[in-house]
C-alpha positions in Angstrom: 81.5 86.3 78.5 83.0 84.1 81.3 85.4 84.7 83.9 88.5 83.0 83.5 92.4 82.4 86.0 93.7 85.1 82.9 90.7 87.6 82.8 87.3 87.6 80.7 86.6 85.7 77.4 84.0 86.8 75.5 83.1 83.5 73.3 82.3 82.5 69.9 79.4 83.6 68.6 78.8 86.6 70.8 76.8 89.5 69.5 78.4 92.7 68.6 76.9 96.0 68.2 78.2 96.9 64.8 77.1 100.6 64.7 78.8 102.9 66.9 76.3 104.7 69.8 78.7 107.7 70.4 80.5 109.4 68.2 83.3 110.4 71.6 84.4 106.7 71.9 86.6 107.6 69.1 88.6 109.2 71.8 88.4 105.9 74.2 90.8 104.1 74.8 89.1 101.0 74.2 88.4 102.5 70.8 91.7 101.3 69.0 91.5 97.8 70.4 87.6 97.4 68.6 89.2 98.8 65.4 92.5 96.3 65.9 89.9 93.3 66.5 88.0 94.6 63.5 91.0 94.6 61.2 92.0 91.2 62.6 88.9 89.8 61.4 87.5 88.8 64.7 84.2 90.2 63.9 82.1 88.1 61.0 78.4 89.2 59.6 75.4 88.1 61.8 71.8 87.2 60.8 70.9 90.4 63.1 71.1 93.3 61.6 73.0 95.4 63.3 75.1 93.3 64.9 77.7 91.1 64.1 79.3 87.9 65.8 82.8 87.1 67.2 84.7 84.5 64.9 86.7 83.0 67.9 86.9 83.8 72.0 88.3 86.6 72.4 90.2 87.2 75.9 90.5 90.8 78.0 92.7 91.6 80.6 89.2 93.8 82.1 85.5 93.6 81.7 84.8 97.4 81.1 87.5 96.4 77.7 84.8 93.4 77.2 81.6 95.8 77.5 83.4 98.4 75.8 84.2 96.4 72.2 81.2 94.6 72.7 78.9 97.6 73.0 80.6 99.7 70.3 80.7 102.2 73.1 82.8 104.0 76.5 80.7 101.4 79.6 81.6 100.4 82.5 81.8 96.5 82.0 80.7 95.6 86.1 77.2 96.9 85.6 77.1 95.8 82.0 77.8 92.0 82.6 75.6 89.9 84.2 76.0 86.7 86.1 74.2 83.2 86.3 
């Protein structure tokens, strides 16, 4: 991910977790933006298993939304992302 003027992008080629850690994110409210990104097609097959890969950069207006689709998961994205 990298911060942008907009927000965060997570980039192409990003890992995914494809399985879901806990079954209460279905009541997240990042949970129907991973299942919108899903059904866009954002998300292709990786040579991982269990994860899968982003198709394109994907922008969020917050990080914990980043962490959260990423992750599969409810996470609070500023102790989840790491800086260099």
């Amino acid at each position: 991910m990298t911060i942008t003027d907009n927000g965060y992008l997570v980039l192409k080629n990003s890992y995914v977790e494809s399985e879901e850690r806990a079954p209460s994110f279905k009541k997240h409210i990042y949970y129907k933006l991973r299942k919108k990104l899903e059904n866009d097609g954002l998300f292709i097959e990786s040579d991982i298993k269990g994860l899968l890969k982003t198709k394109e950069d994907i922008p969020f207006e917050a990080c914990s939304a980043a962490a959260a689709v990423i992750k599969n998961r409810a996470t609070n994205g500023r102790t989840e992302w790491k800086l260099s």
